[in-house]
C-alpha positions in Angstrom: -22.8 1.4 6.2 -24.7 -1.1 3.8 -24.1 -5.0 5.1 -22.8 -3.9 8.5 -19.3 -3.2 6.8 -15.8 -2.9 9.6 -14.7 0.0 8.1 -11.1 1.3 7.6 -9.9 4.5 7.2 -6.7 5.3 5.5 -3.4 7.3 6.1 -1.3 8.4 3.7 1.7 10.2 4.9 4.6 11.2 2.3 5.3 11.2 -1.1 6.2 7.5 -2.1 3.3 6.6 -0.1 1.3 8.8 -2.5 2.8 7.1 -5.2 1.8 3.3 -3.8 -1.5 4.7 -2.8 -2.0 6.0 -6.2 -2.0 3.0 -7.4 -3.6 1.4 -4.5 -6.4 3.6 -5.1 -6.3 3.2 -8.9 -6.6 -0.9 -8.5 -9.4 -0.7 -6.1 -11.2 1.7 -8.4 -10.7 -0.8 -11.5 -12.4 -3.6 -9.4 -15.3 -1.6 -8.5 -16.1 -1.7 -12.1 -15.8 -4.8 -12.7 -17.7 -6.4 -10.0 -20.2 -7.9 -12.0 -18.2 -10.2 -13.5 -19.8 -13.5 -14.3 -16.2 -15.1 -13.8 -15.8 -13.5 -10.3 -17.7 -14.1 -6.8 -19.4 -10.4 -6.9 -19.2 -10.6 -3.2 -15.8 -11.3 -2.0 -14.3 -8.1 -1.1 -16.1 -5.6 0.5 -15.4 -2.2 -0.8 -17.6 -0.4 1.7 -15.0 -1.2 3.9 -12.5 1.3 2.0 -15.2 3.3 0.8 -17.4 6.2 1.7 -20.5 7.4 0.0 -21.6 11.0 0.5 -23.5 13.6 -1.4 -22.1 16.9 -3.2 -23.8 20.2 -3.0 -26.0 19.3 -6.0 -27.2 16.4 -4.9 -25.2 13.9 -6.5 -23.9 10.9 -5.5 -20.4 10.7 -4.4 -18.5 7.3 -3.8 -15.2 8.3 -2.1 -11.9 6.6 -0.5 -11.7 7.0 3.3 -8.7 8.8 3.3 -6.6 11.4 4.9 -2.9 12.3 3.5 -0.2 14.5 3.6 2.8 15.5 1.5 4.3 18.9 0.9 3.8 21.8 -0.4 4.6 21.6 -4.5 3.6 18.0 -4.3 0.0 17.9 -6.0 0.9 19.2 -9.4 -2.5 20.1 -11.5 -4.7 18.3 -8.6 -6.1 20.9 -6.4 -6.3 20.2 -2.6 -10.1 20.3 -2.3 -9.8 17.9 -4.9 -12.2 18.1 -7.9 -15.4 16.6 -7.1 -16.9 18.8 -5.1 -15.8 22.2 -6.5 -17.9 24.8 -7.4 -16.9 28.3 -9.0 -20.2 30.0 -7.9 -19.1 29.3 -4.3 -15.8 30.5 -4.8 -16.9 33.2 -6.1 -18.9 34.5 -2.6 -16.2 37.1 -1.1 -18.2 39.1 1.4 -15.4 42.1 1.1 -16.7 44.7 -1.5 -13.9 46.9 -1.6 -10.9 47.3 -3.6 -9.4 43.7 -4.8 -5.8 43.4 -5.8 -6.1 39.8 -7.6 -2.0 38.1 -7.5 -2.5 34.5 -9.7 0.0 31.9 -9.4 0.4 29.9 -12.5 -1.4 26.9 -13.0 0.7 23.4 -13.3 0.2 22.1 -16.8 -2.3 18.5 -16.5 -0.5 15.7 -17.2 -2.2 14.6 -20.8 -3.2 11.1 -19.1 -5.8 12.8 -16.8 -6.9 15.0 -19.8 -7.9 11.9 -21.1 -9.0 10.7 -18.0 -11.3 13.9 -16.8 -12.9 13.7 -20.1 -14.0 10.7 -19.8 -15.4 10.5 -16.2 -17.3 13.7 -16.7 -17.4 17.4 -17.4 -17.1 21.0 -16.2 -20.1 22.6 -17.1 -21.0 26.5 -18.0 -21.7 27.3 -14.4 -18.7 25.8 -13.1 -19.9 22.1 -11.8 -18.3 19.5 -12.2 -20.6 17.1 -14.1 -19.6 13.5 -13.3 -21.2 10.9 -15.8 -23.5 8.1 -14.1 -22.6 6.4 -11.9 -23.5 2.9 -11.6 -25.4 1.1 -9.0 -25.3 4.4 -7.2 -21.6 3.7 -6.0 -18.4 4.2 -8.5 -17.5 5.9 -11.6 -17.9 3.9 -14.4 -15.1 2.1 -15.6 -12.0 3.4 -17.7 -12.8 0.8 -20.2 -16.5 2.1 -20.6 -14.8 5.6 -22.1 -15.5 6.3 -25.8 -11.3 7.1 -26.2 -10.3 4.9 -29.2 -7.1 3.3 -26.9 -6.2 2.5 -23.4 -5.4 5.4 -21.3 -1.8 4.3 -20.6 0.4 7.5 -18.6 4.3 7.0 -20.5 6.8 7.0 -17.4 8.2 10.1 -19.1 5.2 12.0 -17.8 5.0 10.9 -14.6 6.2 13.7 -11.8 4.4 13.6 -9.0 1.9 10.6 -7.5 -1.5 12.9 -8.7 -0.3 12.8 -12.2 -1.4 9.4 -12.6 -4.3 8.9 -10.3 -7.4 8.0 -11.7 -10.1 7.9 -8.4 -11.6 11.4 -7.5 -11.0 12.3 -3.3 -13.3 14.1 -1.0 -12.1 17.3 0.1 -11.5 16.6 3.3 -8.3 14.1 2.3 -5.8 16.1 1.3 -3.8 18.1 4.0 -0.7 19.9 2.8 2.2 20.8 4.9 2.8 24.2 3.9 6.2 24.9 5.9 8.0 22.2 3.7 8.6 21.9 0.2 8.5 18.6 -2.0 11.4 20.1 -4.7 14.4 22.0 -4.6 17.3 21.7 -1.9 15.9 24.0 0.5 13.1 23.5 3.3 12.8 20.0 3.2 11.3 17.6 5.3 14.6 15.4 5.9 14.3 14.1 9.5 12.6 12.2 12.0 12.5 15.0 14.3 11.1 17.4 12.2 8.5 15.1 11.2 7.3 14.5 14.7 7.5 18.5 15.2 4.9 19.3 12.3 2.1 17.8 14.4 3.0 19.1 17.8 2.3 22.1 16.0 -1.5 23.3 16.4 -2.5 24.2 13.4 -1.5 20.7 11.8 -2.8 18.7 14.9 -6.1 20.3 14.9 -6.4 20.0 10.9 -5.6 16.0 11.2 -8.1 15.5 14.3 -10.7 17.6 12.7 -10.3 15.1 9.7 -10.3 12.0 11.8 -13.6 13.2 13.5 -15.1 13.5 10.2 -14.8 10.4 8.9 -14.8 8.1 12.4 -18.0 9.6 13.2 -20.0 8.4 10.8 -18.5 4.7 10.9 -21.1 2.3 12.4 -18.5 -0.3 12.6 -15.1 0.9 12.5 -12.2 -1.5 12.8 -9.1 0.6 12.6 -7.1 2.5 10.6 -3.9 1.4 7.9 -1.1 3.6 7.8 0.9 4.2 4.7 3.8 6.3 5.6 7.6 6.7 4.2 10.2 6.0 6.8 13.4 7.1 4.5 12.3 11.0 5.4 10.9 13.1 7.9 7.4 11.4 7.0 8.9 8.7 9.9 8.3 11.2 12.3 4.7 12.5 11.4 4.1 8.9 11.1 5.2 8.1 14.4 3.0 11.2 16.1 -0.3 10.3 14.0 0.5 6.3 15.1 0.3 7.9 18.5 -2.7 9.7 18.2 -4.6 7.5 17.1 -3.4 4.8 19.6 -4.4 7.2 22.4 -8.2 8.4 20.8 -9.4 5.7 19.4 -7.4 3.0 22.0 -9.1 -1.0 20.6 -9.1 -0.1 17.1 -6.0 -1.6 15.2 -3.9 0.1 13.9 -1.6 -1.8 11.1 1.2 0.1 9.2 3.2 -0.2 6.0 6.3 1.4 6.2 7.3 2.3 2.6 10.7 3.0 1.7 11.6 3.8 -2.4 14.0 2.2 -4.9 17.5 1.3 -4.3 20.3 4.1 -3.3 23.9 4.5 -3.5 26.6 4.9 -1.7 28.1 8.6 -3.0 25.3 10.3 -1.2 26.1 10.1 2.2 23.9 12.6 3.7 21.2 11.2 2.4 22.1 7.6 3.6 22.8 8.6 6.9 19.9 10.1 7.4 17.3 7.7 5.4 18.9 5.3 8.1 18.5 7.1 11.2 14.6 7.9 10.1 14.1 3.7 9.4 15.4 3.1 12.7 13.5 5.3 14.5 10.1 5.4 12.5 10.6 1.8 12.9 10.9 1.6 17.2 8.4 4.7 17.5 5.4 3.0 14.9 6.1 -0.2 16.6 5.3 1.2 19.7 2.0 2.9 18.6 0.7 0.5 16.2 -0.9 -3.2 16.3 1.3 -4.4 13.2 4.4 -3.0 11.7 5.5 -4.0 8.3 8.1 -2.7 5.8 7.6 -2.5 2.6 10.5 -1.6 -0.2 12.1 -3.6 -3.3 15.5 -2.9 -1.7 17.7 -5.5 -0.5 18.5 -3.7 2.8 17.4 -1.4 5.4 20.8 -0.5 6.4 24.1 1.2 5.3 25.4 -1.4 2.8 23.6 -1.2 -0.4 22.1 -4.4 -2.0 20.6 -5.1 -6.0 16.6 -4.7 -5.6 15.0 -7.8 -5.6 13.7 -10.1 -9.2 10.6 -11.0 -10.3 10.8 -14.0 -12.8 8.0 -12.6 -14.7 8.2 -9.0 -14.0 10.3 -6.4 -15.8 10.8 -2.7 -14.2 12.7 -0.1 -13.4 14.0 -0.1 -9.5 14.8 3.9 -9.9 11.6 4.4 -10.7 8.8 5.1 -8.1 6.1 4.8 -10.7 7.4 1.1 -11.4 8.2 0.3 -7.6 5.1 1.8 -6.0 3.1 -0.4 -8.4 4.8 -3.7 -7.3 4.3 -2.5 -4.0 0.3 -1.8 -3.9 -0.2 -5.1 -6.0 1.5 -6.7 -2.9 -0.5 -4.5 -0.4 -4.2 -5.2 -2.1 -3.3 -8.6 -1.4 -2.2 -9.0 1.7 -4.9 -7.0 3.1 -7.7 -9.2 2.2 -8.5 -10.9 5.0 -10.1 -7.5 6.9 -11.7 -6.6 3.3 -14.0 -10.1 3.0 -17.3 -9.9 2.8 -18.2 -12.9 4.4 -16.2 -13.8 7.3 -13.5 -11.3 7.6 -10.7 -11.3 9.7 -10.2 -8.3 11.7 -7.6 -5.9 11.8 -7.0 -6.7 15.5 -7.4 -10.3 15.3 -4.9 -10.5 12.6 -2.4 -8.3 14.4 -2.5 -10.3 17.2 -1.7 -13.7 15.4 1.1 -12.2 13.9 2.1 -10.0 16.8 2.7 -12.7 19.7 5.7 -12.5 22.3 6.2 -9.1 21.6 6.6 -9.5 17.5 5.2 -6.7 16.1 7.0 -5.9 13.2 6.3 -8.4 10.5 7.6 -9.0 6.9 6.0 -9.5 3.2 6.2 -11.6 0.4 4.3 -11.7 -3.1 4.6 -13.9 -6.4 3.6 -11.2 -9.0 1.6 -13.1 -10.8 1.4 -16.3 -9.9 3.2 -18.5 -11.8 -0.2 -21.0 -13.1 0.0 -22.0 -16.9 -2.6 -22.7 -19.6 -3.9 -26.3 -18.6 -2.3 -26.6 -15.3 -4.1 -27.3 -12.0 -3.1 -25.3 -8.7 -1.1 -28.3 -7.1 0.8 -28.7 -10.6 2.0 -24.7 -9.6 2.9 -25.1 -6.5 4.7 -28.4 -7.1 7.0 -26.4 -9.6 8.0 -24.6 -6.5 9.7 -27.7 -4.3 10.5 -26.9 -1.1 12.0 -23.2 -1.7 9.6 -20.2 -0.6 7.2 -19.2 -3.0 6.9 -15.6 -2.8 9.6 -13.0 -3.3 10.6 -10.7 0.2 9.6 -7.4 0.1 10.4 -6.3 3.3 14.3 -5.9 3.1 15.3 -8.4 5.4 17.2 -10.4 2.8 16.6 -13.6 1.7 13.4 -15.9 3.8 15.9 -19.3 2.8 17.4 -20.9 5.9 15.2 -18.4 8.1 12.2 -19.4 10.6 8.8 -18.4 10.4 6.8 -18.2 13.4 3.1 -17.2 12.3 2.1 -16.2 8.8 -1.1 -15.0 6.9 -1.7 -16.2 3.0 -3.5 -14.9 0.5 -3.8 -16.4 -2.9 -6.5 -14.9 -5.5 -7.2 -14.8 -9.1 -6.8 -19.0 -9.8 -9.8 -20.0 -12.0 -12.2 -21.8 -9.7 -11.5 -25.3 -12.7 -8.2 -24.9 -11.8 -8.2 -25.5 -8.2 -7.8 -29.1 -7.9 -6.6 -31.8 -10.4 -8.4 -33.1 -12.8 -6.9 -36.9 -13.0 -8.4 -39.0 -15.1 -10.1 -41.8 -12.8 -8.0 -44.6 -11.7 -5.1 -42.5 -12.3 -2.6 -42.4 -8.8 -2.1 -38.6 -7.8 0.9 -37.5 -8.2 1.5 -36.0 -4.8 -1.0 -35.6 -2.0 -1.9 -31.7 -3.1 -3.1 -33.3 -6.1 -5.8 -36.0 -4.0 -7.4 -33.2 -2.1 -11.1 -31.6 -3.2 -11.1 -28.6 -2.8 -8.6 -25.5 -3.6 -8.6 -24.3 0.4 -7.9 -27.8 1.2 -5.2 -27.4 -1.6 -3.5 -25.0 -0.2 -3.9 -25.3 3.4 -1.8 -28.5 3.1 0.6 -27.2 0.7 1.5 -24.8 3.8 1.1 -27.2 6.5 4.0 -29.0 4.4 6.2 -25.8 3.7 6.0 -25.0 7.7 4.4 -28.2 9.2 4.8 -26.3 12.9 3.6 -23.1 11.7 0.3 -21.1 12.7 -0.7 -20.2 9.3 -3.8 -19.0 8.3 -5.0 -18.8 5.0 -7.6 -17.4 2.1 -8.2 -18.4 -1.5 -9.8 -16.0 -3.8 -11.6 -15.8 -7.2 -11.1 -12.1 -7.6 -7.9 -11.3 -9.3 -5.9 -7.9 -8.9 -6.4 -5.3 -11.3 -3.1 -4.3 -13.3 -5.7 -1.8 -16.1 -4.1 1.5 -17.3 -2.5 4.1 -15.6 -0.9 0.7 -14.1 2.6 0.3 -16.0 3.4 -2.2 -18.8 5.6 -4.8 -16.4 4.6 -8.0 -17.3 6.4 -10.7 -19.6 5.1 -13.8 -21.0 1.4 -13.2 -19.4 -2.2 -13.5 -21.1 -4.3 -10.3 -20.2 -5.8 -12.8 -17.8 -1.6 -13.3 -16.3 -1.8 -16.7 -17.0 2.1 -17.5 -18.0 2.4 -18.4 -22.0 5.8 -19.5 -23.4 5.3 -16.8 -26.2 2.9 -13.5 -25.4 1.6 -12.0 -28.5 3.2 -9.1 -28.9 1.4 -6.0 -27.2 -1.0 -8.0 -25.8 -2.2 -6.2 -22.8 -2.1 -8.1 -18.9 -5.7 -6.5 -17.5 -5.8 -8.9 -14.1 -3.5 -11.1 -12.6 -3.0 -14.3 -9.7 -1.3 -13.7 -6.8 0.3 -14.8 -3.8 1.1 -13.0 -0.8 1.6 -13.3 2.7 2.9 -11.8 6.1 5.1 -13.5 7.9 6.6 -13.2 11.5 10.1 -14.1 10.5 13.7 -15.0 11.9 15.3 -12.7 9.3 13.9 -10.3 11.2 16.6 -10.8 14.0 19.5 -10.2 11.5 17.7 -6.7 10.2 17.5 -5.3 13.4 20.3 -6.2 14.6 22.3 -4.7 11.6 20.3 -1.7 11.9 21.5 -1.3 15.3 25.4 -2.0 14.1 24.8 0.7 11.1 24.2 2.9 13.9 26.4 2.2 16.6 29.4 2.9 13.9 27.7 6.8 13.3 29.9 9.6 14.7 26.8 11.8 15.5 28.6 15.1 15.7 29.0 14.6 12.1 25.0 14.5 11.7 24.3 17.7 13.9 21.6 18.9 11.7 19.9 15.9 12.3 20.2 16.5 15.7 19.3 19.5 15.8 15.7 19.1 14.1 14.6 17.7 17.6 17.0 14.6 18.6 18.9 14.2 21.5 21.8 12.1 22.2 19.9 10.4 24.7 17.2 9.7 22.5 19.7 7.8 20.1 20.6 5.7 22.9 17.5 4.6 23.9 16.8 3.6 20.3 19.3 1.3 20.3 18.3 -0.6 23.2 14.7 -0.5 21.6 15.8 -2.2 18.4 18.2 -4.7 20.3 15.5 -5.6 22.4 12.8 -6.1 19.4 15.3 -7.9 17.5 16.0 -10.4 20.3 11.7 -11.2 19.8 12.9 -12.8 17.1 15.7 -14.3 18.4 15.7 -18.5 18.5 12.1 -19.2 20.7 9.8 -21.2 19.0 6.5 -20.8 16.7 3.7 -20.6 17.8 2.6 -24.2 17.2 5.0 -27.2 18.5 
């Protein structure tokens, strides 16, 4: 790879995790194109690291996520699993038999009028069946949305959202999508409900082979490869397949890390027992098993609570969505996630994948929690230590983990990312002779600014930390959340009505936590109290009573990791 890039390849395993990595995808996409922005550093992230480029049958360039993922069978909608890149009718039309053909044609899924508008304006399907994509500059990504001559934004209503492909926007090689044909994404029948039956679908050959034929193809040709992020659902039977890929990639390609985001959807209820039940019993045990395979663990959900007891999703002062949606929550969530993987995405001086695990990770603490302020709270004329004054002593970011509340809880390592401050705005500007209003305000520099700021929030706290020009991307298909924001997300008393946010600040961070203690420890209550007999067919997909048992000692004994001790500093 160009510049020596430490390469990642993505996982994507389930169908909210399609959703977040839809818009993952979609937000990475939107900063390709805007790289040359005169009010960015071009070179801060890296997205060769992401990234692969490659070549289609006719010679074109082809700039491509790294990415292998799997969801069900009725799950794609319109998108076709080869996806639509690389297709070619003249090919498909090669059938060596030359006898009798009976032809049986399944009816096409109707395209979801955003990518209409989308396809047309990324390219076109020419008379002999190729798909024409328009220039592509610098040699690397599609041009941008805003380039298209469509008179309006390409904005998908929530209405017409189904399925995660309805809304996303970045073209995939065809070796990324791998669809489990056994199970089916609708209807009540032949789901993929439970752990067990997750981890079953790749003992089986057929999809083992198909997911290490995949991983050969991309690992091979990485010069530098650092690891691998998975995104995988624990509510379902996703935990499982998560749990056996975690696995075996922790056995082939042992040294590499391996960091995972374990995604769980909106907020639940308490009238659908089954489902509770069971979304609980898959937490717990994609939870112990990816723990167990992986370098980093980290939940991800806008929930309140992993366990039983159902708690309000969590507030964003300046955000406004819909906690039933996935559209809405999966957004929130990737936001989060392109920031808090940063640090093994820098250009210049990354942190790798490894090394950051193993800050986190120490004693034993592998599972960690998130935290984002979506956007940034930073106001026309103020400086960054004016923000994070406003703040006190309270924690800044809002916990998207599920572990409650950070308040009153103990952090033991953390890793902070704040990007998209105005490079004027990163110290104040007192007028000379004027005293500084608090020691943020006398330092030089915006790292210096906030390296203090979280040497005071956790003075005996290992904290590392990375301050960034670059913005996050919140363009169409991303939905309409914010309140109050300029289309830069700087926070205004009074917006202008349908004035559109296209970037916003924010802060994130991963933290090895206390609350984590409380989580697992719950979890393990929640299922201590479960009269098993009553959740055969959960059992029966390939859990034994013994197996149960053991996961209770495992998540007593991770939950005691986080149990009193001390941080890492004294």
């Amino acid at each position: 790879m160009a510049g020596g890039a430490r390469e990642v390849l993505t996982l994507q395993l389930g169908h909210f995790a399609g959703f977040v990595g839809a818009h993952w995808w979609n937000q990475q996409d939107a900063a390709l194109g805007r790289a040359t922005d005169a009010k960015e550093s071009p070179g801060e992230l890296c997205p060769d690291v992401l990234y692969r480029t490659g070549r289609t049958l006719h010679g074109q360039d082809t700039y491509t996520p790294r990415l292998i993922l799997m969801d069900l069978k009725g799950s794609l909608s319109s998108l076709k699993e080869e996806g639509g890149l690389y297709r070619d009718k003249q090919l498909d039309a090669a059938i060596a038999w030359q006898g009798k053909l009976t032809t049986h044609k399944e009816e096409l899924c109707p395209k979801n009028p955003y990518l209409q508008d989308f396809l047309s304006a990324e390219g076109v399907l020419s008379s002999d069946g190729v798909w024409r994509v328009k220039s592509i500059p610098n040699g690397k990504c599609s041009p941008p949305l805003t380039t298209a001559t469509t008179p309006k934004p390409l904005i998908p209503t929530e209405a017409s959202i189904r399925v995660w492909s309805d809304f996303l926007r970045v073209h995939l090689h065809p070796r990324s999508i791998c669809m489990i044909q056994k199970y089916n994404h609708d209807g009540e029948a032949g789901r993929l409900e439970a752990f067990g039956q997750g981890e079953s679908v790749l003992k089986e050959p057929k999809y083992q082979e198909e997911l290490e034929d995949r991983l050969h193809f991309y690992v091979e040709e990485c010069d530098y490869l650092q690891g691998f992020q998975i995104l995988c659902d624990l509510h379902d039977g996703f935990s499982g397949v998560g749990a056996k890929a975690a696995e075996l990639l922790q056995d082939e390609y042992s040294g590499r890390g391996i960091i995972t985001w374990g995604l769980l959807p909106g907020p639940y209820h308490r009238g659908e027992a089954q489902r509770n039940i069971y979304r609980l019993l898959n937490t717990a045990f994609g939870l112990v098993h990816l723990t167990a395979h992986s370098s980093l663990v980290c939940p991800l959900s806008l929930g309140g609570s992993l366990g039983l007891r159902p708690e309000p999703p969590v507030n964003f002062p300046y955000l406004h969505y819909d906690a039933t949606l996935p559209f809405h929550c999966s957004a929130i969530l990737a936001t989060a996630l392109d920031t808090v993987t940063v640090p093994y995405r820098l250009c210049s001086s990354p942190v790798s994948m490894v090394h950051l695990a193993d800050m986190l990770s120490f004693c034993g603490k592998k599972v960690v929690t998130a935290g984002a302020t979506i956007p940034f709270p930073l106001a026309p004329g103020q400086s960054l230590p004016d923000s994070l004054m406003q703040f006190g002593g309270a924690t800044p970011w809002t916990p998207l983990s599920a572990c409650g509340e950070p308040s009153g809880t103990r952090c033991f390592a953390q890793s902070v990312v704040l990007r998209g401050i105005d490079r004027a705005c990163h110290t104040s500007q007192l007028t000379p002779g004027t005293p500084p209003p608090s020691s943020l305000h006398a330092c030089t520099t915006g790292e210096e600014v906030l390296a203090q700021y979280l040497q005071q929030q956790q003075p005996r706290v290992m904290s590392s930390s990375h301050l960034l020009l670059t913005p996050c991307r919140v363009a169409p298909p991303y939905p309409h959340l914010f309140s109050s924001c300029s289309p830069q997300g700087m926070v205004l008393d009074g917006s202008p009505k349908g004035a559109a946010v296209e970037s916003i600040p924010v802060f994130g961070a991963l933290c090895s936590s206390s609350s984590l203690h409380q989580t697992l420890e719950a979890l393990a209550r929640d299922l201590t109290k479960l009269d098993l007999r009553r959740w055969a067919s959960f059992m029966d997909a390939g859990v034994e009573h013994d197996d149960v048992a053991e996961l209770l000692q495992e998540l007593q004994s991770l939950a005691q990791c986080y149990h009193g001790g001390d941080s890492l500093v004294d």
